[in-house]
C-alpha positions as CSV (number, residue, x, y, z in Angstrom):
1,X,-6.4,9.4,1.7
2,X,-10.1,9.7,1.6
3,X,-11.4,13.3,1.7
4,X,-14.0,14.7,4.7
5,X,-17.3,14.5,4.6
6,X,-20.1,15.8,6.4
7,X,-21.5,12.4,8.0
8,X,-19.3,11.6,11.2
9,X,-16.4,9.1,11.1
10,X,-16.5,5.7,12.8
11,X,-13.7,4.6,14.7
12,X,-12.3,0.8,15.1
13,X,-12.0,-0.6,18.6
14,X,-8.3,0.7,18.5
15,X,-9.5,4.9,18.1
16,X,-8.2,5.5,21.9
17,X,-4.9,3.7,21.7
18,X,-3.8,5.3,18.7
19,X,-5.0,8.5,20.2
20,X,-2.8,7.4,23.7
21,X,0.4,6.4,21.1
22,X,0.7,9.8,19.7
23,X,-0.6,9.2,16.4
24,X,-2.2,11.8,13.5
25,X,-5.9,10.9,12.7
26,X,-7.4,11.2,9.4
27,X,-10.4,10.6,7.5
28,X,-9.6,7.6,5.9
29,X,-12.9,5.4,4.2
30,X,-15.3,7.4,6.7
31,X,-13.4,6.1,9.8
32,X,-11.1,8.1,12.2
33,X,-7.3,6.3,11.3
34,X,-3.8,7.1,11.9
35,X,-1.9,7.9,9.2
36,X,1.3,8.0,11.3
37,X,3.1,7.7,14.7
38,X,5.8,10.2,16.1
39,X,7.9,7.5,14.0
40,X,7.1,8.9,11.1
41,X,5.9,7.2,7.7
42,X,9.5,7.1,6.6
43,X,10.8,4.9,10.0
44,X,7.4,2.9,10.2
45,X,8.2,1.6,6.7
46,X,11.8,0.4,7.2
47,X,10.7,-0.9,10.2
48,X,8.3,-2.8,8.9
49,X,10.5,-3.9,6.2
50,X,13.5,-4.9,9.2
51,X,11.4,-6.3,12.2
52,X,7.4,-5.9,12.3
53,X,4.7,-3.4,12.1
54,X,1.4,-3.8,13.5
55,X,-1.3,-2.5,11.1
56,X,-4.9,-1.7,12.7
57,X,-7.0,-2.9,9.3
58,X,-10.7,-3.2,11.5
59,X,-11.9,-1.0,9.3
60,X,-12.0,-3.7,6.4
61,X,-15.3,-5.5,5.8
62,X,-15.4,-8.8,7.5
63,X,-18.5,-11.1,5.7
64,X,-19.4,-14.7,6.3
65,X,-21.3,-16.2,3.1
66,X,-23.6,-19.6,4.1
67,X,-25.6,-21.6,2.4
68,X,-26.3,-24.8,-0.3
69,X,-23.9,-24.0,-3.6
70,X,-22.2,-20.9,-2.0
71,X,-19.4,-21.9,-3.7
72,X,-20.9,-21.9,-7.1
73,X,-22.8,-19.7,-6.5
74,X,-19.6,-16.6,-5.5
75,X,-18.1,-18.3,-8.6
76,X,-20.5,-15.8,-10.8
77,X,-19.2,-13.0,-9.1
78,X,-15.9,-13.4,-8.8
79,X,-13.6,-15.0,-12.0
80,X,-11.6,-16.7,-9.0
81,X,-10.6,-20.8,-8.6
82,X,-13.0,-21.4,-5.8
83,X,-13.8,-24.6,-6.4
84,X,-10.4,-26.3,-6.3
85,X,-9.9,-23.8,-3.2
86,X,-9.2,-26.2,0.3
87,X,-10.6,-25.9,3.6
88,X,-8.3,-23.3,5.4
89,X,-7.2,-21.9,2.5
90,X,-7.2,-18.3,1.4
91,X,-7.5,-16.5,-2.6
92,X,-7.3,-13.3,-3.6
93,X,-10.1,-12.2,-6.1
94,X,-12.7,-9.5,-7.1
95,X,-16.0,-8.9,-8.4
96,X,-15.8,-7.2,-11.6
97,X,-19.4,-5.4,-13.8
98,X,-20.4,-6.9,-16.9
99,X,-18.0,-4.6,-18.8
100,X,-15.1,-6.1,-17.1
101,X,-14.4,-3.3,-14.8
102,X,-13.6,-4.2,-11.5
103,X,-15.7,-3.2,-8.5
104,X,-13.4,-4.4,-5.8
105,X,-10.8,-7.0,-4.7
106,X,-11.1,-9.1,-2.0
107,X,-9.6,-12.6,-0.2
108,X,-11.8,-15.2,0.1
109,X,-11.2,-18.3,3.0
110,X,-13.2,-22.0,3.0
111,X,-13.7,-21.9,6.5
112,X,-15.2,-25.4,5.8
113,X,-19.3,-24.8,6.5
114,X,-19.1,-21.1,5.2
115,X,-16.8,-18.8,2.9
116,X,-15.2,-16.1,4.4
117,X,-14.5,-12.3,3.1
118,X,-12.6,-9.3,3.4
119,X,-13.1,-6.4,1.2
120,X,-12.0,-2.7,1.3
121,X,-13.4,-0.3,3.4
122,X,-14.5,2.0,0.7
123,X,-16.4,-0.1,-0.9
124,X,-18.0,-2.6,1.6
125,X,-21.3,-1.0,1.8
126,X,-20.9,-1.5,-1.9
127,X,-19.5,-5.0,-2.0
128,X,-22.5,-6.4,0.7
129,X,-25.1,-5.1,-1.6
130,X,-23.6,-6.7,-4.6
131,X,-23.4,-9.9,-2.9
132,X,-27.0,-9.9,-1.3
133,X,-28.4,-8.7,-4.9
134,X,-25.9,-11.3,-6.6
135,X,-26.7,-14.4,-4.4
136,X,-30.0,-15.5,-3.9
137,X,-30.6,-17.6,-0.8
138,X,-27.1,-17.3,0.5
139,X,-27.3,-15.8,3.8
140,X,-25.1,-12.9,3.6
141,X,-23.5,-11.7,7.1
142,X,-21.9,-8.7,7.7
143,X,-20.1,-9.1,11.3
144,X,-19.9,-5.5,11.8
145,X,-18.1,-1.9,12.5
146,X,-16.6,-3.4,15.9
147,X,-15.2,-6.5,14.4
148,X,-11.3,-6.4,14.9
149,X,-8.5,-7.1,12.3
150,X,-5.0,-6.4,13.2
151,X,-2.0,-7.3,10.8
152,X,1.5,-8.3,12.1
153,X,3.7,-7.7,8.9
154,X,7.7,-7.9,8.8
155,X,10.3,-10.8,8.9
156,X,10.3,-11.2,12.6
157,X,5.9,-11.6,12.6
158,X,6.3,-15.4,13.0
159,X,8.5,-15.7,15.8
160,X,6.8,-12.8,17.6
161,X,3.0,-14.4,16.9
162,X,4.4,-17.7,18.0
163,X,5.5,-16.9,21.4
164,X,1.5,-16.8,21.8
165,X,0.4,-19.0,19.1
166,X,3.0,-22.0,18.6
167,X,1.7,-23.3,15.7
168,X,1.0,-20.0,13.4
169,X,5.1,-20.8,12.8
170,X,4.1,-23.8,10.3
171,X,1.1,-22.1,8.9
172,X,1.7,-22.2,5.0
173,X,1.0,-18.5,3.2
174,X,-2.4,-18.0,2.2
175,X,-3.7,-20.0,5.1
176,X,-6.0,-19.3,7.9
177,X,-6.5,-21.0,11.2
178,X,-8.6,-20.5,14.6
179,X,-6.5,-20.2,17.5
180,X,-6.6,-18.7,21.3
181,X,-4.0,-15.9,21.9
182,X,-3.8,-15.7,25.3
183,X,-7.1,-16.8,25.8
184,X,-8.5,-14.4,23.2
185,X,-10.1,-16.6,20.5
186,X,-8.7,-15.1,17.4
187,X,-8.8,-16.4,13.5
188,X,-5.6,-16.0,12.1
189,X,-4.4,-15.7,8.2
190,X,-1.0,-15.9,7.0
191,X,-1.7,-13.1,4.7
192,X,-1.1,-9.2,4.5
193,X,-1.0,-6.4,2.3
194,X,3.0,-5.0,2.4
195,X,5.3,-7.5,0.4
196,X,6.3,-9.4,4.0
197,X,5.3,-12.3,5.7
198,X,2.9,-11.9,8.1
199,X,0.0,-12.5,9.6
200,X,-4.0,-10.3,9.9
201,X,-5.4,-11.3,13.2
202,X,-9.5,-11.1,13.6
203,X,-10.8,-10.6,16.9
204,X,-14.1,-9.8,18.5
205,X,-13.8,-5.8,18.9
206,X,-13.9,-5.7,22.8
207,X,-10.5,-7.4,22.7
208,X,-8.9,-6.0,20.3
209,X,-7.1,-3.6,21.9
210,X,-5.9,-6.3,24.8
211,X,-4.1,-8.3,21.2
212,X,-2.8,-5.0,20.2
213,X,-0.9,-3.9,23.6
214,X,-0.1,-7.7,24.2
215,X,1.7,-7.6,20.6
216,X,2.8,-3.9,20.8
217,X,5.0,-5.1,24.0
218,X,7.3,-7.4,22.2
219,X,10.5,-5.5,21.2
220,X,10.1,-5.8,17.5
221,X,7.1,-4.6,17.1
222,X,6.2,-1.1,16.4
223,X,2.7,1.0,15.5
224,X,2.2,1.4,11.9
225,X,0.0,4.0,10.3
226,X,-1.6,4.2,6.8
227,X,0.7,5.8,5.3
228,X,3.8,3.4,5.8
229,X,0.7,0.7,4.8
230,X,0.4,2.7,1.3
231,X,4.3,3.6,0.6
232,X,4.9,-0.8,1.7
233,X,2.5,-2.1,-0.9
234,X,3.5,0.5,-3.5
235,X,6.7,-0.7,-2.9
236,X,6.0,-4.2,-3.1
237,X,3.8,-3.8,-6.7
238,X,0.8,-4.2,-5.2
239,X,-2.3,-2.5,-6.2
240,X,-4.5,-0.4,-4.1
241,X,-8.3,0.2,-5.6
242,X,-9.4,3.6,-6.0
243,X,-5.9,4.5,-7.0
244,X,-4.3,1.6,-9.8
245,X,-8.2,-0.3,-10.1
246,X,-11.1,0.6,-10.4
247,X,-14.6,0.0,-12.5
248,X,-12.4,1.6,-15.4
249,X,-9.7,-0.6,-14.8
250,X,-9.8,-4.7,-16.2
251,X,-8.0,-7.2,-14.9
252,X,-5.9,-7.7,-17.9
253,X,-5.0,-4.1,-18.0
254,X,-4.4,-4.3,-14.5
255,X,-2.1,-7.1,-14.9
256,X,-4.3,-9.6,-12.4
257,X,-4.8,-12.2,-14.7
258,X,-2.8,-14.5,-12.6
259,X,-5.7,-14.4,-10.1
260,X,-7.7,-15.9,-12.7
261,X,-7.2,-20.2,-13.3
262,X,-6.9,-21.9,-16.4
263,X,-10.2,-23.4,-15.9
264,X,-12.0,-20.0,-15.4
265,X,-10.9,-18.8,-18.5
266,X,-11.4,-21.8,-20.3
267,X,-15.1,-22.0,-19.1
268,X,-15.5,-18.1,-19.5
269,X,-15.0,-16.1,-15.8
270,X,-18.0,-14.6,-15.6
271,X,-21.2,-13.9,-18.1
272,X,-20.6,-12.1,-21.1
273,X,-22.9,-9.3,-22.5
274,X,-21.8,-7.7,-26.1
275,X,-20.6,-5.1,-24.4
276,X,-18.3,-6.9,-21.6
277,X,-17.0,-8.5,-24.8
278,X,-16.2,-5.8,-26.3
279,X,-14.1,-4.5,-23.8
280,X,-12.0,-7.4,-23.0
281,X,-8.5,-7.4,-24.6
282,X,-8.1,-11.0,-26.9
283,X,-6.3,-12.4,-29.2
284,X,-2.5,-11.6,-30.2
285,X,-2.3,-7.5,-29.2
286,X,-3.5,-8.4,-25.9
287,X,-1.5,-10.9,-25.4
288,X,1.8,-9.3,-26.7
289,X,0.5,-6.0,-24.2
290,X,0.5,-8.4,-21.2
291,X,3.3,-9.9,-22.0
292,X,5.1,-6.3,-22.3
293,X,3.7,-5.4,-18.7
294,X,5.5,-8.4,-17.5
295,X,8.7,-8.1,-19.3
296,X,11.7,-8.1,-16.6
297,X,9.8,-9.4,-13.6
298,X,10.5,-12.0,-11.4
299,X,7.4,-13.6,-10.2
300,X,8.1,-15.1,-6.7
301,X,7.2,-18.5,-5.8
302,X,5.0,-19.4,-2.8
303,X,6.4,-21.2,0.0
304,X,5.4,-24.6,0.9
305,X,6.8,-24.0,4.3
306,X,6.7,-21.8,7.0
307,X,10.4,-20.4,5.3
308,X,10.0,-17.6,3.5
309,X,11.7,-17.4,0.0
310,X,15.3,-16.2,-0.2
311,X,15.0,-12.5,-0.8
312,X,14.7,-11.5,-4.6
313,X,14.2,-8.7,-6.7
314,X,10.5,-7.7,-7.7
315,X,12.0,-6.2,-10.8
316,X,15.1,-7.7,-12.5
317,X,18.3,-6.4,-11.5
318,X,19.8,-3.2,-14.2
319,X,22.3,-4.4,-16.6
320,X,25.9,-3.7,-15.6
321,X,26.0,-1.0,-18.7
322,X,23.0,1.0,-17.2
323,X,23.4,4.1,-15.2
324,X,23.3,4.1,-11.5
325,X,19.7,4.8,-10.4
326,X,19.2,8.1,-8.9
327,X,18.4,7.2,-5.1
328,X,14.5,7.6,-4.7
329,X,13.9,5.1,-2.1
330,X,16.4,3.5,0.3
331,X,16.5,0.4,-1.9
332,X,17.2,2.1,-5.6
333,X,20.7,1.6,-4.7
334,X,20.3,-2.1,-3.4
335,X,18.2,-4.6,-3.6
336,X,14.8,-4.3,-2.0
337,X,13.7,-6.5,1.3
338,X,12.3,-9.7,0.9
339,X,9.2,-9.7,-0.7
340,X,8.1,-13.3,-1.1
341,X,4.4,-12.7,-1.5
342,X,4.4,-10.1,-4.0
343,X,2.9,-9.6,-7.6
344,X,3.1,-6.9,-9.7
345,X,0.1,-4.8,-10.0
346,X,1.3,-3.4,-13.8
């Protein structure tokens, strides 16, 4: 967690209804968050992982990039596919410095006649100076501290979303959609940050809280602070910047080259300076090191349906000779939940 500072926190549209759910505020990114409900971190993350959590996340940065050759133009930023990337469709990415070190990740929608973003909370301020610096006459439009963004993760988040939304049950992964939720027009991405399926909801902040009780009251949904968010994705493999990236960090020694197509690296990612080259891992070492950090993973594949994958091990399975694990976690001993989204960080 974030340490205090002297400038005041800033609270998400959801600050009084964690406050009426019993939860522990933090610092967190400069905002007020709960880092727990009287569930407790340990109960919030096997929920999560055995019916579904409801994350508040509005204090991610929402941005909406317009404008002739936005595409191509993001593309210098970013050593993402965005080109190939379809309307509706959703990629994870980050910028990175001209010594390779990344500066941030981020997910990136074509919402058709503008791209849309969602970076850290950390490093937004960051992130919106970069991009107005970095993209000359793209309109660059932050939508603000009171913009909404809820996440619905766990393997029952379909079939509660679509007793409001029908149609979020045939949404593909990495997908995002506009849709009314009651009424409430909402965007919705079948996306998240845990290892589940699920979905993060974006809503204009004065209704926020009416999608959060309205979800809250189904029976398999529960409140979900930040730190079952941080133990989930640690779980899953995934990383978290400021603690396994960073500016120091690459994306080949953060194992992310995955996020990177074979066109981008054919036609060189981003601009190279003697010293980015420098940095860069190539030829035979690097690849036999990023080989090595893969060695006894199972990547899993992406559903073309709204089905997620059969559950699978992040990690392969010990051989039969090896020792029992110690129990560290409740699934050392058995094989972890399903986790059909996830690739490992390192």
């Amino acid at each position: 967690m974030s340490s205090e500072t002297d400038s005041p926190l800033l609270t998400t549209p959801l600050n009084a209804l964690h406050r009426e759910l019993g939860a522990k505020m933090v610092p967190f990114a400069g905002y007020d968050m709960p880092v727990q409900y009287p569930l407790g971190v340990l109960k919030e993350h096997l929920h999560t992982r055995e019916q579904a959590g409801l994350f508040d996340v509005s204090h991610m940065g929402q941005v909406i990039l317009r404008g002739d050759g936005v595409v191509d133009a993001l593309e210098k930023l970013v050593p993402g596919e965005l080109k190939a990337l379809k309307e509706g469709r959703i990629r994870y990415s980050f910028f990175t410095n001209d010594q390779g070190g990344i500066l941030d990740d981020l997910m990136i929608a074509n919402r058709g006649d503008h791209l849309f973003l969602v970076v850290n909370a950390a490093c937004k301020v960051q992130d919106i100076a970069h991009l107005t610096a970095g993209l000359p006459g793209i309109e660059v439009e932050y939508l603000g501290d009171d913009r909404g963004l809820l996440a619905l993760q766990g393997p029952t988040a379909a079939a509660v979303l679509a007793r409001f939304v029908p149609e979020v049950a045939t949404m593909p992964f990495m997908s995002m959609v506009n849709a009314s939720l009651k009424g409430i027009p909402v965007t919705i991405a079948r996306s998240g940050y845990t290892g589940e399926d699920g979905y993060e909801i974006g809503i204009d902040g004065a209704r926020t809280e009416d999608v959060a009780r309205l979800l809250l009251a189904e029976p398999e949904v529960a409140a979900i602070g930040l730190g079952a968010r941080d133990s989930l994705r640690l779980e899953a493999g995934l990383c978290l910047y400021g603690h396994d990236i960073d500016t120091t960090t690459t994306p080949v020694e953060a194992g992310l080259t995955w996020a990177i197509s074979k066109r981008r690296r054919e036609e060189g990612a981003t601009p190279v300076t003697p010293s980015s080259a420098a940095s860069w891992p190539r030829g035979p070492r690097a690849t036999a090191s990023a080989s090595s950090r893969r060695a006894g993973r199972r990547r899993a594949n992406t559903p073309k349906s709204r089905t997620p994958a059969a559950r699978r091990w992040v990690r392969s399975p010990p051989a039969a000779s090896a020792p029992a694990p110690t129990p560290r976690s409740p699934w050392a001993t058995s094989p972890p939940p399903t986790l059909p989204w996830a690739r490992p960080c390192r």
